[in-house]
C-alpha positions in Angstrom: -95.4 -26.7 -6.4 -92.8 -29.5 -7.7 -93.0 -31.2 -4.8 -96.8 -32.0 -5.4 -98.4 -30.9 -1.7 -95.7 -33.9 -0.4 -93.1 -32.4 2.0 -90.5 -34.3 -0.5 -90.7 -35.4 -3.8 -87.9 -37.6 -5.5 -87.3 -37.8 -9.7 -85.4 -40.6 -11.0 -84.9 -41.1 -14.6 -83.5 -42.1 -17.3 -80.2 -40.5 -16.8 -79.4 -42.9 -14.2 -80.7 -46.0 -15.4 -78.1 -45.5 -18.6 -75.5 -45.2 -16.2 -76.9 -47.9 -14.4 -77.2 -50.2 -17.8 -73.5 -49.6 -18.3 -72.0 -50.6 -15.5 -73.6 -53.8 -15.6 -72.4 -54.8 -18.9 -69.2 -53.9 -18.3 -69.2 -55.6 -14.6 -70.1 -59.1 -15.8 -73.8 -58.6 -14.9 -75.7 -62.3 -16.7 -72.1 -63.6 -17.0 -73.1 -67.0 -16.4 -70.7 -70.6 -16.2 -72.7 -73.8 -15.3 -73.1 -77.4 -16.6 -75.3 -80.3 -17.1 -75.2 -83.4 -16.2 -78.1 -85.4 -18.0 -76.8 -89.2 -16.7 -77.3 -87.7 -13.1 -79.9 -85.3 -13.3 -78.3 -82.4 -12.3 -77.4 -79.0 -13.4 -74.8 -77.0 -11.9 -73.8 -73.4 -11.3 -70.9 -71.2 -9.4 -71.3 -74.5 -7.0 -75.0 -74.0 -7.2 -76.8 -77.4 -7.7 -80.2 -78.3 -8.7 -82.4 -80.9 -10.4 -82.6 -80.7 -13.8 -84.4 -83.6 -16.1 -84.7 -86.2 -13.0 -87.0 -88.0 -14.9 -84.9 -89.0 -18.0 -81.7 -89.2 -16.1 -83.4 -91.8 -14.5 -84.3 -93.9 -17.5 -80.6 -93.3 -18.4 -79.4 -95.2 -15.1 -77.6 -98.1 -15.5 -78.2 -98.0 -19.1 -74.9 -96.1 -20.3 -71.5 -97.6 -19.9 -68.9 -95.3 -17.6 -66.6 -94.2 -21.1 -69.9 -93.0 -22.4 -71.3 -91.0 -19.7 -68.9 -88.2 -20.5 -70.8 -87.4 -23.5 -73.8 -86.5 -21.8 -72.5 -83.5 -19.8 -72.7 -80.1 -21.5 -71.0 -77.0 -20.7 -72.2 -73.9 -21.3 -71.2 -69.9 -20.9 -73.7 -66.8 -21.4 -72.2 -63.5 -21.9 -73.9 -60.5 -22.3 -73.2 -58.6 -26.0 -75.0 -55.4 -25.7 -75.9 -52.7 -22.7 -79.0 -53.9 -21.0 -82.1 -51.7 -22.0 -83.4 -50.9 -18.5 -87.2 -49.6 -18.1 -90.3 -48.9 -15.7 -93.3 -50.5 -15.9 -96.0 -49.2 -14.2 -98.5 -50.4 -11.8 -101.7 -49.7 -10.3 -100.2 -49.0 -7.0 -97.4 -48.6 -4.2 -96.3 -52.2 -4.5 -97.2 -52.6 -8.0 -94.2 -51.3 -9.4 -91.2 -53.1 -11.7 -88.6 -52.8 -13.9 -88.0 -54.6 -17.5 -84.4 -55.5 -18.5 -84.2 -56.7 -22.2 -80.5 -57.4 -23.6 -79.0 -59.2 -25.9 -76.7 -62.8 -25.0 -74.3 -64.8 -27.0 -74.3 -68.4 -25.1 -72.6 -71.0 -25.6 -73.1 -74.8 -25.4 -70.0 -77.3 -25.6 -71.0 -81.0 -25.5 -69.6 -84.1 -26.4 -66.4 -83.4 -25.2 -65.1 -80.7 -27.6 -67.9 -79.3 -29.8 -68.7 -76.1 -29.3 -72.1 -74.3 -30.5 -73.0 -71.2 -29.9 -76.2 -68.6 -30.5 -77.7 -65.3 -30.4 -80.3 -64.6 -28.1 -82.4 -61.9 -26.8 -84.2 -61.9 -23.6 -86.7 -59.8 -21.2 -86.8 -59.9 -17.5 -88.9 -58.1 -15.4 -88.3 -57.8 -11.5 -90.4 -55.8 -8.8 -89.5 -52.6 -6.6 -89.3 -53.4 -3.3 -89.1 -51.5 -0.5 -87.2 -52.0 2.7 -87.5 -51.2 5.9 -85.1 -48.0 5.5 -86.9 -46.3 2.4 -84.8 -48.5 0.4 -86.0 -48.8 -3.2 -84.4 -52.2 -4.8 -85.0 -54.0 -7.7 -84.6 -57.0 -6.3 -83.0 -59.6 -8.8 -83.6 -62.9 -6.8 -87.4 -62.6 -7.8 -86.9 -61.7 -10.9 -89.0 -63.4 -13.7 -87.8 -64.1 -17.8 -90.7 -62.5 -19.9 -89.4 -63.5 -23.1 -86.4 -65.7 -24.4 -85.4 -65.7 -28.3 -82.8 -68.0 -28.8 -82.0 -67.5 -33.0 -81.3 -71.1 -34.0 -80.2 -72.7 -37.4 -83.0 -73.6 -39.9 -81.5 -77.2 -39.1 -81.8 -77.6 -35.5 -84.6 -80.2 -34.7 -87.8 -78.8 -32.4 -86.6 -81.2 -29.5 -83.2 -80.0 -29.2 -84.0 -76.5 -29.4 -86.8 -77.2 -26.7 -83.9 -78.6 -24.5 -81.7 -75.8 -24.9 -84.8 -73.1 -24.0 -85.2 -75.1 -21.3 -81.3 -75.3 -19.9 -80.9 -71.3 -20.7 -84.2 -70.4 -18.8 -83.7 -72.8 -16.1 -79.8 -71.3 -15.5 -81.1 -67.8 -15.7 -83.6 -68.3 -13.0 -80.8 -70.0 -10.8 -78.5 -67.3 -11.9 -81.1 -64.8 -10.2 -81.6 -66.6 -7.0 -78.6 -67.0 -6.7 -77.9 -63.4 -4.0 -73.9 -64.1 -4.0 -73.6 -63.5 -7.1 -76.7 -61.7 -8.6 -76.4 -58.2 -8.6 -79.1 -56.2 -6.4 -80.3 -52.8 -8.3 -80.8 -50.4 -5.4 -82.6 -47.3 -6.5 -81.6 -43.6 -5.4 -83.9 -43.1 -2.3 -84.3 -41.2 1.0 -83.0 -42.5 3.9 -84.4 -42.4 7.5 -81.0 -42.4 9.0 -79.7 -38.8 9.9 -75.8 -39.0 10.1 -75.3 -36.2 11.8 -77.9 -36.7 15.3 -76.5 -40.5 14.8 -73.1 -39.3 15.0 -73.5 -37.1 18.4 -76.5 -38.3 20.4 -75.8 -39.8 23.8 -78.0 -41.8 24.2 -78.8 -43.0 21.0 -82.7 -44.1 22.5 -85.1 -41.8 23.7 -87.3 -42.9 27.0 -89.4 -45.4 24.7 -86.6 -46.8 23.9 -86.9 -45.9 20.3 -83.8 -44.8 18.0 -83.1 -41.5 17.8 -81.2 -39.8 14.8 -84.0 -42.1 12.7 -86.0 -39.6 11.3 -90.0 -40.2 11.0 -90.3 -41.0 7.1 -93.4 -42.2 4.9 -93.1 -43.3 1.6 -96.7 -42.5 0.9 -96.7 -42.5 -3.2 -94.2 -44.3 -5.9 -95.6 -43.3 -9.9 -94.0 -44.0 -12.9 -95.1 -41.1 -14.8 -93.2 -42.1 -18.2 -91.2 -45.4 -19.2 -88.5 -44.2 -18.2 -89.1 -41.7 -15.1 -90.3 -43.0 -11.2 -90.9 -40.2 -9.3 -91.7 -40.8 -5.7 -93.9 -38.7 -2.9 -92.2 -38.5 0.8 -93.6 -37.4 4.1 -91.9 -36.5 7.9 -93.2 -36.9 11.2 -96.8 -38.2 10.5 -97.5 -35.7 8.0 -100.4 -37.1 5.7 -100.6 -34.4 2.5 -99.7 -34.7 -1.0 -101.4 -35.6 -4.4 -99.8 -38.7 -6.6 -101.7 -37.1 -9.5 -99.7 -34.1 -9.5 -96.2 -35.8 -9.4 -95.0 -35.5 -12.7 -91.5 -34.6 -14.6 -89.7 -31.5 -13.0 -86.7 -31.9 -14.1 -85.4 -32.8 -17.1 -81.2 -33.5 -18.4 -80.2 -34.7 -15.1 -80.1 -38.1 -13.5 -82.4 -37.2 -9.9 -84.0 -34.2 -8.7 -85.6 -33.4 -5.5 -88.2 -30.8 -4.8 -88.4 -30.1 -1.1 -90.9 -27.7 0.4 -89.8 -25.0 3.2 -91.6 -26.8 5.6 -89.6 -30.0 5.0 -86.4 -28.0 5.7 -87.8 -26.9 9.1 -88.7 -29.7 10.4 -85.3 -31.7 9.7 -83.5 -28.3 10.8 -85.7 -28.2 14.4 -85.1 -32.4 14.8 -81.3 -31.9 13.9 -80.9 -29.0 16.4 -82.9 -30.7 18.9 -81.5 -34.0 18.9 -78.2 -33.9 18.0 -74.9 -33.0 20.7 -72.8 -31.1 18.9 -71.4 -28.3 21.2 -73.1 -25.0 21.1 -70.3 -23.4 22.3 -67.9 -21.6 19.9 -64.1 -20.7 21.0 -61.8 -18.2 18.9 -58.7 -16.7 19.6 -56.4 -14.5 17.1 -54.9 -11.5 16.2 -55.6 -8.3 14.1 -53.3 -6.3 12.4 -53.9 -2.5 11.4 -50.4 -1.5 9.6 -50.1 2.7 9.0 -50.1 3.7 5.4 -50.1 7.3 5.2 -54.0 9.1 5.6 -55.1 4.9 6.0 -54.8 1.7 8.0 -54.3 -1.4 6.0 -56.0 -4.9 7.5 -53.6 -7.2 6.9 -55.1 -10.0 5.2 -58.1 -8.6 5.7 -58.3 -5.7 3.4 -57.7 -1.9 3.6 -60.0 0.2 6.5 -59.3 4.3 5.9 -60.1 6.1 9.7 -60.5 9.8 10.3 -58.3 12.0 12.0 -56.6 8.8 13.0 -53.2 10.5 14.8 -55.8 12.7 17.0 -57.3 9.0 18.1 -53.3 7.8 18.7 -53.0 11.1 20.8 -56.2 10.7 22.5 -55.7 7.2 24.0 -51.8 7.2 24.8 -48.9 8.9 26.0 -47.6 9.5 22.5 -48.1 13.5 22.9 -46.0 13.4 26.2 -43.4 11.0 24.9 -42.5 13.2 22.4 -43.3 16.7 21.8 -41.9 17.5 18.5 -42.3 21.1 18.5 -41.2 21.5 22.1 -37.7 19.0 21.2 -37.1 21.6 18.2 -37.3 25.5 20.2 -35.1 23.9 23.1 -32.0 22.6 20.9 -32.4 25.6 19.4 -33.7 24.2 15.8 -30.6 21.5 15.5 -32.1 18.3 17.1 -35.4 17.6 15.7 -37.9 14.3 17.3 -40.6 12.9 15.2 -43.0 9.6 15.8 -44.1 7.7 13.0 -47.1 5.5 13.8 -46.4 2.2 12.3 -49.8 0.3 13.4 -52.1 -1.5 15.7 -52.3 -5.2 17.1 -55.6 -6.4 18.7 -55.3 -9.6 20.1 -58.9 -11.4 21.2 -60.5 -14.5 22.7 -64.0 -15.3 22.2 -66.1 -17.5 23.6 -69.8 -17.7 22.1 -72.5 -19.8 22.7 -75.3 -20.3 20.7 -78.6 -19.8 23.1 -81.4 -20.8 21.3 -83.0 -22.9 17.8 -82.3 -20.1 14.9 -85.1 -19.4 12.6 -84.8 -18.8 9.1 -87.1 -17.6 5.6 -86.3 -18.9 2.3 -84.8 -16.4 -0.2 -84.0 -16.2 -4.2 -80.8 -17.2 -5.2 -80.5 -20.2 -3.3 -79.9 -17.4 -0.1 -81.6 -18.1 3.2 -82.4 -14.9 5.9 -81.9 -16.0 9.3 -83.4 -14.2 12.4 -84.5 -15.2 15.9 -80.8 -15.6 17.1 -79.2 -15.2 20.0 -75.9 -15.3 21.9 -73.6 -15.2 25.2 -70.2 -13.9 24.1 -67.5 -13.1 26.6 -65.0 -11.4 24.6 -61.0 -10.2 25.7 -59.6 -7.7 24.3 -56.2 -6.5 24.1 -54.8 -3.4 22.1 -51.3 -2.6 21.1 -49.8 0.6 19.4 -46.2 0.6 17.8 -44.7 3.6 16.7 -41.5 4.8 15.6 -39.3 7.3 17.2 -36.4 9.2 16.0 -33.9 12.2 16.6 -32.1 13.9 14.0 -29.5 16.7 13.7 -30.2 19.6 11.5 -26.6 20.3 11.0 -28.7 23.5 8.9 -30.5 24.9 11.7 -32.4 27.0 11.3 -31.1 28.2 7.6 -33.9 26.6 4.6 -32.2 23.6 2.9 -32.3 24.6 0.1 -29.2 26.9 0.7 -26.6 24.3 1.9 -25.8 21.9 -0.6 -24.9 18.7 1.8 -27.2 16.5 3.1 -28.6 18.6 6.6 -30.2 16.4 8.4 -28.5 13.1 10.4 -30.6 10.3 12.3 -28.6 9.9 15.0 -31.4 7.9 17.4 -33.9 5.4 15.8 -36.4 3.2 18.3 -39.9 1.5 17.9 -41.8 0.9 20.7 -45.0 -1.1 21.3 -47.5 0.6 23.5 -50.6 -1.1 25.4 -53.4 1.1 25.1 -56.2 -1.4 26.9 -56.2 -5.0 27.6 -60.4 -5.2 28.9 -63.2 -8.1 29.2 -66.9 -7.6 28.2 -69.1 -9.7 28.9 -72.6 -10.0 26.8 -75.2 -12.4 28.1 -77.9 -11.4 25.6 -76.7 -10.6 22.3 -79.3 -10.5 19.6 -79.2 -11.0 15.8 -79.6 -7.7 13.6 -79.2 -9.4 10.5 -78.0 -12.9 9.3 -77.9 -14.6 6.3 -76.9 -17.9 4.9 -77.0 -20.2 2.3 -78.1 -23.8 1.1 -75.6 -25.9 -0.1 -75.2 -29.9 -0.9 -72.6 -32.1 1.5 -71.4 -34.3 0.0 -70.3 -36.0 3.0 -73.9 -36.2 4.1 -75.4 -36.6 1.0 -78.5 -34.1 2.0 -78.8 -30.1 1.9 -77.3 -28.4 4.5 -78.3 -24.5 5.9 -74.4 -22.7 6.2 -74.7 -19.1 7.6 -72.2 -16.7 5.6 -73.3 -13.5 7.5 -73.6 -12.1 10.9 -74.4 -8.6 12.3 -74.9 -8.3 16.0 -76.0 -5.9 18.7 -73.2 -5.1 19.8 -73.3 -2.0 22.8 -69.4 0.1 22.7 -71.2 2.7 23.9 -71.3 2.3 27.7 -67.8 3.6 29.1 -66.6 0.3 30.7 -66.5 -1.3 26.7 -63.1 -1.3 25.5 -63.7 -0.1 22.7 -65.4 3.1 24.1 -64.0 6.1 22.4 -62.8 4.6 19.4 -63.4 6.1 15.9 -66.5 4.7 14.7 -64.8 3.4 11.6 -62.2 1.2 13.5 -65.2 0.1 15.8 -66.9 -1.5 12.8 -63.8 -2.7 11.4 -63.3 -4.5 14.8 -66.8 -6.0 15.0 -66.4 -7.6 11.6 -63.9 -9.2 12.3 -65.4 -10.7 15.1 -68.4 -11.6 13.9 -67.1 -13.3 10.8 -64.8 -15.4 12.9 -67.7 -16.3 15.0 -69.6 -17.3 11.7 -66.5 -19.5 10.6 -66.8 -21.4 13.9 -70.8 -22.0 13.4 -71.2 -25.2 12.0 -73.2 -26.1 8.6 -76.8 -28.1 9.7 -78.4 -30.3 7.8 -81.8 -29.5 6.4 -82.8 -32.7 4.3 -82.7 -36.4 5.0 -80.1 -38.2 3.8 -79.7 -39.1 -0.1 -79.0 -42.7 -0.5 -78.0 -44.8 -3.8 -76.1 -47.4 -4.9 -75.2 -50.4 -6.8 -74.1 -53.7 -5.1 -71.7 -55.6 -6.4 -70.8 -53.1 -9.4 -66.9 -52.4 -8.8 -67.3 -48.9 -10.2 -68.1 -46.2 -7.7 -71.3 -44.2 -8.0 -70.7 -40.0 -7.8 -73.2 -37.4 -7.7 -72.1 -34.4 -10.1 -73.2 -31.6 -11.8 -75.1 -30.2 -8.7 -78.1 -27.3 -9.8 -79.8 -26.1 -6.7 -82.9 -23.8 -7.0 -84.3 -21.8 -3.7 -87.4 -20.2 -4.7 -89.7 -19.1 -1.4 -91.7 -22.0 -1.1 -88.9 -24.9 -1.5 -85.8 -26.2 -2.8 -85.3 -27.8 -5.9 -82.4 -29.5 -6.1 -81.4 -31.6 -9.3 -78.1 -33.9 -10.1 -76.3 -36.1 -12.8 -75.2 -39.7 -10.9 -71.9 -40.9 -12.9 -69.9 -43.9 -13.0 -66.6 -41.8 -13.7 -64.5 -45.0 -14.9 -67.5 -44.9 -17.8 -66.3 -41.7 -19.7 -68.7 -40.1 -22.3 -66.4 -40.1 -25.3 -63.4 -41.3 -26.2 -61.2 -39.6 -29.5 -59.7 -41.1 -31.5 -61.3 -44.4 -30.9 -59.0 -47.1 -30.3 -59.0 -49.8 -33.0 -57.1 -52.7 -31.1 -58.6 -55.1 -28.2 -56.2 -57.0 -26.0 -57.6 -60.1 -24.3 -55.5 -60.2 -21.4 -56.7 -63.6 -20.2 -55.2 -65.4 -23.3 -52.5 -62.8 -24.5 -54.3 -62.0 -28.2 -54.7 -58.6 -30.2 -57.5 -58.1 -32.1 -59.3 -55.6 -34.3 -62.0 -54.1 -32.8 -64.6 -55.6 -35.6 -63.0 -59.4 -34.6 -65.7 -61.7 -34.0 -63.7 -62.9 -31.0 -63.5 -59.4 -29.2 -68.0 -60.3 -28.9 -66.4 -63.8 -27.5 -64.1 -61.9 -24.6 -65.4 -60.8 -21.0 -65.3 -57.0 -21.0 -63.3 -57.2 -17.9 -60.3 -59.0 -19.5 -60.4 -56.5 -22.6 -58.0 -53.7 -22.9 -58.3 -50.5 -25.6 -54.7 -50.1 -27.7 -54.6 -46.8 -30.4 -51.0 -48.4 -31.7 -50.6 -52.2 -32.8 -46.9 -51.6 -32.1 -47.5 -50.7 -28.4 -49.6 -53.8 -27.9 -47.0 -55.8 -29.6 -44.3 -54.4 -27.8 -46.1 -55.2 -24.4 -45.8 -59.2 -25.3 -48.8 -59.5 -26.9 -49.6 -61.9 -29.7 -52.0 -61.0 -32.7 -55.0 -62.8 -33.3 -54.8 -65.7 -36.1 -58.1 -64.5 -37.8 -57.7 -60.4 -38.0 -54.2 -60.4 -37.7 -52.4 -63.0 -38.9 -49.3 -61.7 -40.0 -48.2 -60.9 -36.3 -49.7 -64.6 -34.8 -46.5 -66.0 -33.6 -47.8 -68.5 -31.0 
């Protein structure tokens, strides 16, 4: 089984953590402004302070005249020029896990009141998964630690200085990552204990113990990183102790998540929803049906064509039609002139329904992502009300009783034309006990819910028009089961979906871009469900054509070529993509002095 003896078993990989890389870099993820301040000691950051060189600020103290001590503050900026590489490393157990970020910086150091210097650096940071108290899997940035730092230096720089700068960019990265206001969090797609749907009905929300309900009994009993770049993770309900780390291992593959959950998973979440949660059991319906006369057939309207035998000996059966009109008798007394016919035009059933669901359904999983459902019952009082219109009219044969074919005018005149809607039976049945013969449904993903849900998509029912007080007793058997479908598919519209899973959390604070789940594949075999998933920051497309050869940087106002220098030097969230140097220029912008000076006007 996929879902390694655990009753759920979670794949992240690398799919994700691409996505995941992007929208960092183009977020502002390690885009860091600080100073230093060597006369006093300090080191500042997005109004973060700390101590930084105390000890030789303070053999700088009252050494350095006022006009001087300018000199000895630095600014600097770090910016991040490539997608972070983002990567598991494993551990020898459940709290043992982390994750290695290694990306590439341009910072920049001005000093002395104008200079500016700037390097290349690369750099590896590795932070632990945490878990919280809701199955949330975080990567945690405010412990993170800096692995390795290469800062690429000229061949002039001298030992001491380039010791000082390691030491300012590692001591700003480490504030930078403490810092929770503005350090991003990287919250791992997980299962959450919170189940929406008891949440959003239960009254109360605590049981006697005065524990929550609608929180669902999870373990996380297993968390492996069985590649560098796949965590898979092994998830229990209710107590429930089984499962085998060894046999977690890569299920899926092409696809962002995947979860293997085993049938008895889904039961249990079905039986704690259905127990637990408030929503009504009790279905109301009310409509109309429509049967509308087309020749030898009845035609459903809108609900398709039904074709019932001998259905004008059923019309005569059930109402006065035959003693309304008598065509042949109309005909022999007018002596052949006046002739009276009735056209059946159609039927009306009008219905209420009332249904209420009696007891926990039961269900086995099929192929083809199809579920059978059995062990279903309901109370259903039912009204219903039928209506017969027909169409009567009386025309002169001014022929008689002479074939037409002999008189060349037209012979016959309407003279009388009337419809006329006739009640045949307006009843009540009441069922207390009405059992399932067959049911079916399906699994399908909410995306409202972010978990499976059971849907049922078919109903047939016991239904008992044989005893002589139904009101459908005598009917043809054809419009009977017409009748009963529609009845039970509007009760199975009115039944509402359940969900089967826990709830499917992910995430990523502090990222504008918002996270979607597409490209849903869901796999019922008759042991479990395997669902699997792409997660996709839609603002990131795939591919762009053609490729836009102009940046804008619309903090400063200047074009440039996409192979500028400077374009490296602009925050991604002030850049903007231009196929036509016109339309840029035409929208006030100015061209760069380096890559474009003959439009530089400024």
């Amino acid at each position: 089984m996929k879902s390694a003896g655990y009753d759920i078993a979670l794949l992240v990989n690398e799919r994700f953590l691409n996505q995941l890389s992007g929208a960092l870099y183009y977020s502002g993820f390690l885009t860091i402004n600080g100073s230093v301040d060597f006369y006093k000691g300090k080191m500042c950051l997005e109004h973060e302070l700390m101590d930084f060189r105390k000890e030789f600020s303070q053999g700088l103290e009252g050494n350095v005249p006022t006009e001087l001590q300018g000199f000895l503050k630095m600014d600097f900026r770090f910016k991040l020029t490539s997608e972070p590489l983002i990567r598991f490393i494993p551990g020898n157990g459940l709290d043992d896990q982390k994750i290695s970020i290694n990306t590439g910086l341009r910072i920049y150091f001005f000093l002395w009141q104008g200079l500016e210097i700037k390097f290349d650096a690369r750099i590896s940071i590795t932070t632990p998964i945490k878990i919280g108290d809701n199955l949330q899997l975080v990567a945690d940035l405010e412990n993170a630690g800096v692995m390795e730092m290469q800062l690429k230096y000229g061949a002039s720089m001298k030992n001491q200085m380039t010791m000082d700068l390691d030491n300012i960019v590692e001591n700003a990265l480490k504030m930078y990552f403490a810092n929770r206001k503005i350090c991003q969090r990287i919250e791992l797609p997980c299962i959450s204990k919170l189940v929406k749907e008891v949440k959003q009905y239960i009254q109360p929300d605590k049981n006697e113990e005065g524990n929550d309900l609608g929180i669902l009994p999870i373990t996380l009993d297993a968390v492996k990183i069985v590649s560098p770049t796949m965590l898979a993770l092994g998830i229990n309900l209710m107590g429930y102790k089984g499962g085998d780390p060894g046999l977690l291992h890569e299920f899926a593959k092409n696809c962002s998540l995947a979860v293997a959950v085993s049938e008895t998973a889904i039961f249990k979440v079905f039986s704690y929803v259905w127990n637990h949660s408030r929503f009504s059991r009790a279905l109301g319906s009310s409509g109309n049906m429509w049967l509308v006369k087309d020749n030898d057939s009845l035609t459903g309207v809108k609900t398709g064509t039904l074709r019932v035998k001998k259905l004008d000996d059923f019309f005569k059966k059930v109402s006065d039609i035959k003693a309304f009109i008598d065509k042949t008798v109309s005909k022999a007394i007018t002596g052949g002139f006046i002739e009276a016919s009735t056209v059946y035009k159609g039927m009306e059933f009008q219905y209420g329904l009332g249904v209420t669901l009696k007891n926990e359904p039961k269900f086995d999983l099929l192929g083809g992502n199809l579920v059978s459902i059995y062990n279903m019952a309901f109370s259903v009082n039912l009204r219903l009300a039928c209506y017969c219109t027909i169409e009567y009219k009386v025309e002169v044969d001014t022929n008689g009783w002479f074939p037409d074919c002999l008189t060349p005018w037209d012979d016959d005149i309407t003279i009388y034309t009337r419809n006329k809607r006739l009640r045949l039976f307006d009843r009540r049945l009441s069922l207390s006990n009405l059992e399932l013969k067959y049911g079916r449904g399906k699994l399908v993903w909410d995306d409202e819910r972010n978990a499976l849900s059971f849907e049922v998509e078919k109903i047939n029912l016991y239904w008992n028009f044989e005893d002589p007080n139904s009101p459908l007793h005598g009917l043809p058997g054809d419009l009977i089961n017409w009748i009963t479908d529609q009845l039970e598919d509007d009760i199975v519209k009115k039944i509402p979906k359940v969900t089967v899973t826990p709830t499917l959390t992910y995430g990523v604070p502090y990222i504008p871009f918002p996270l979607k789940i597409t490209g849903k594949n869901i796999e019922v075999t008759n042991s479990e469900v395997i669902m699997a998933a792409d997660l996709e920051f839609e603002e990131l497309g795939k591919s762009t054509y053609p490729v836009p050869k102009y940046i804008v940087n619309i903090n400063n106002g200047e074009i440039h070529k996409i192979g500028c220098d400077s374009v490296i030097d602009t925050y991604e969230v002030h850049q903007r993509s231009y196929h036509l140097l016109s339309e840029a220029l035409n929208h006030g912008y100015d061209g760069c002095s380096k890559c474009l000076p003959a439009f530089h006007k400024k």
